[in-house]
C-alpha positions as CSV (number, residue, x, y, z in Angstrom):
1,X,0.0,0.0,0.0
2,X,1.4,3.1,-1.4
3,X,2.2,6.1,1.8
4,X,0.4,9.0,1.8
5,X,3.3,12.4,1.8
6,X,3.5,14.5,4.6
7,X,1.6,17.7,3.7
8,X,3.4,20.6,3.8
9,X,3.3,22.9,7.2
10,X,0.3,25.8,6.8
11,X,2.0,29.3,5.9
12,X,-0.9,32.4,6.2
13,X,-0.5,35.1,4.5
14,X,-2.3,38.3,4.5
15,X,-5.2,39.2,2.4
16,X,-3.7,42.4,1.0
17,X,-0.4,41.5,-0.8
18,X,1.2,41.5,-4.0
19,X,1.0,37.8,-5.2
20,X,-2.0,36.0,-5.8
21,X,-2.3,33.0,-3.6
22,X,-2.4,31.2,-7.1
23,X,1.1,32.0,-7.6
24,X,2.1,31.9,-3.8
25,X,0.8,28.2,-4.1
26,X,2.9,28.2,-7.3
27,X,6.3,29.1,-5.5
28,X,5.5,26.6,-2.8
29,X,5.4,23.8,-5.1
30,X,8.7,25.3,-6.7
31,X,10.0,25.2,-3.2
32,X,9.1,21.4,-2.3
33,X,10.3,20.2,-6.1
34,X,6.8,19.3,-7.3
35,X,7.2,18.1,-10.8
36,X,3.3,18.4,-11.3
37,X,0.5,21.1,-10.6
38,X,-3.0,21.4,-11.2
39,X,-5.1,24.6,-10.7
40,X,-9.3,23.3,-10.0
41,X,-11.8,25.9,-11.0
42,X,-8.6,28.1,-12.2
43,X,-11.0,29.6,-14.9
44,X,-13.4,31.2,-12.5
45,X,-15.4,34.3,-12.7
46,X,-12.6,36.7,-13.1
47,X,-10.6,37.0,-16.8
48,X,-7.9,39.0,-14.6
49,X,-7.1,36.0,-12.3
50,X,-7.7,33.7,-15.4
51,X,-5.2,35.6,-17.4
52,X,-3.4,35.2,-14.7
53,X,-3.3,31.7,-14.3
54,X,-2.3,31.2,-17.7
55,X,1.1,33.4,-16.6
56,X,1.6,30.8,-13.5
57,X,1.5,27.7,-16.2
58,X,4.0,29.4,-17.7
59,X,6.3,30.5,-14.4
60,X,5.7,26.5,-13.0
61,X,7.2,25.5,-16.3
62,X,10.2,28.0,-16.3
63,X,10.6,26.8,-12.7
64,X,11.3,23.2,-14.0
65,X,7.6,21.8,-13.1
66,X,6.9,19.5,-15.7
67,X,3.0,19.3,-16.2
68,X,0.9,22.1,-15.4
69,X,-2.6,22.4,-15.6
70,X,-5.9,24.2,-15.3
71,X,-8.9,22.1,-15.0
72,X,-12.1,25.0,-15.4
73,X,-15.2,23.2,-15.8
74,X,-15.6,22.5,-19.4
75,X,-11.6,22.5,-20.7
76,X,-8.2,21.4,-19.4
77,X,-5.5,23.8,-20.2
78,X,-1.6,23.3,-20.5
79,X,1.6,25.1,-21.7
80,X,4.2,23.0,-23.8
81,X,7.5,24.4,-24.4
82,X,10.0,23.2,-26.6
83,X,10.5,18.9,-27.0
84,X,7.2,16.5,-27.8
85,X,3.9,17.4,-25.8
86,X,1.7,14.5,-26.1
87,X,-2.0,14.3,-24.6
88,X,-4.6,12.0,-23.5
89,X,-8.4,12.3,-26.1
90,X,-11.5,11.1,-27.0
91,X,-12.0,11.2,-30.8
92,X,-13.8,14.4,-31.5
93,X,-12.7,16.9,-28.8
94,X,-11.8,20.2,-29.8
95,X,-8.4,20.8,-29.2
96,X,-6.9,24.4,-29.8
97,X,-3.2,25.2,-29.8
98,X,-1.9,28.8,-29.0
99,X,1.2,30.4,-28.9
100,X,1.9,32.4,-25.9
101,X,4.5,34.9,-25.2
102,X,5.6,35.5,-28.6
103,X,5.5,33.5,-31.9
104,X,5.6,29.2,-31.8
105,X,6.7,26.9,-33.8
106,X,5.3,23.5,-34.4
107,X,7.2,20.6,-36.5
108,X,5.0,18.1,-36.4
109,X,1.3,17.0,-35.1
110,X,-0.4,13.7,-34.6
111,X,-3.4,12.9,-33.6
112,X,-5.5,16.0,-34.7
113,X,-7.6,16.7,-38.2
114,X,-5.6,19.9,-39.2
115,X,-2.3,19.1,-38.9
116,X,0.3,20.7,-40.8
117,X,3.5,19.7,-41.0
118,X,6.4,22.9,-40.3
119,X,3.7,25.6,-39.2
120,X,4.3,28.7,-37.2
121,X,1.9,30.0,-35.0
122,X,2.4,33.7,-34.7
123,X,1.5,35.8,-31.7
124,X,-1.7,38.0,-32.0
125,X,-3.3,35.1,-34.4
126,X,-6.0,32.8,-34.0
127,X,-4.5,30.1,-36.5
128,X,-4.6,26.9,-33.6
129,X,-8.3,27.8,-32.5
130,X,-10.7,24.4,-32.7
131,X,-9.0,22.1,-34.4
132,X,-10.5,18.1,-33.8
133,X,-8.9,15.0,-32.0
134,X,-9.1,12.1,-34.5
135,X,-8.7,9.2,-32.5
136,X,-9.7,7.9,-28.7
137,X,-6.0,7.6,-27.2
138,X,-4.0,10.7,-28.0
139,X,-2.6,13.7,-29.8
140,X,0.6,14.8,-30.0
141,X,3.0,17.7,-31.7
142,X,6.1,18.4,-31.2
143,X,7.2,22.1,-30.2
144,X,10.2,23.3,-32.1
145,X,10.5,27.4,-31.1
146,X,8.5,29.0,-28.5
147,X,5.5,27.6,-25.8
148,X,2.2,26.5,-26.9
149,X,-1.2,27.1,-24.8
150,X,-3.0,23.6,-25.3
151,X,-6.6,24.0,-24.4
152,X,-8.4,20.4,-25.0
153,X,-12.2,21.0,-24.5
154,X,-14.1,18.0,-22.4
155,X,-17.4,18.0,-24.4
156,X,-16.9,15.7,-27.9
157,X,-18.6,17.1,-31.3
């Protein structure tokens, strides 16, 4: 029988500071050399803390976490930087791929109904919105320049 881990000790923090505890809870994990994160209900009712969750995906993976991810109650969304991202599907999920933080480019994808071979995504475009899943196990691309937002929609067309 596997051992549960020792949870952390509790750290308070006041309500008025200049993190959000999203990224507070971010630098803790960094701290305790998680290698995984996942933000519950990180889409929410406010696009400023939603915009800023997306920023966090992005510091856990600078910070050497190696899967990040927002689950919000109808999509689960990742960052993929440069290597091979690969991802768990149903067939017929909409799958949208994004560059964030400047331009991305993608060498190959697998897995999903547009997939171009050698395609850059460029910053300020919405070239990577809804493309499909084509099969039930996974998709996968492989990240040559930049990171990639991956935003895999739960509901199948």
């Amino acid at each position: 029988m596997e051992e549960t881990p020792e949870p952390a000790p509790l750290r308070e923090f006041p309500s008025e500071k200049n993190e959000t505890d999203g990224e507070l809870a971010v630098d803790r994990a960094l701290e305790l050399g998680a290698t995984d994160v996942v933000f519950y209900g990180g889409g929410g009712k406010r696009e400023d803390h939603f915009l800023g969750n997306l920023h966090l995906l992005y510091k856990a993976k600078l910070g050497g976490i190696v899967e990040a991810v927002i689950k919000t109650n109808g999509a689960q969304i990742s960052l993929c930087g440069k290597g091979e991202c690969g991802f768990v599907c149903k067939k017929g999920q909409t799958v949208s791929l994004l560059p964030f933080g400047g331009d991305a480019h993608i060498m190959e994808i697998w897995g999903l109904k547009y997939a171009p071979d050698d395609v850059w995504l460029r910053y300020g475009s919405t070239r990577g919105i809804s493309n499909l899943t084509t099969d039930d196990e996974e998709f996968s691309f492989w990240v040559n320049k930049g990171y990639v937002l991956v935003i895999i929609n739960e509901e199948v067309v």
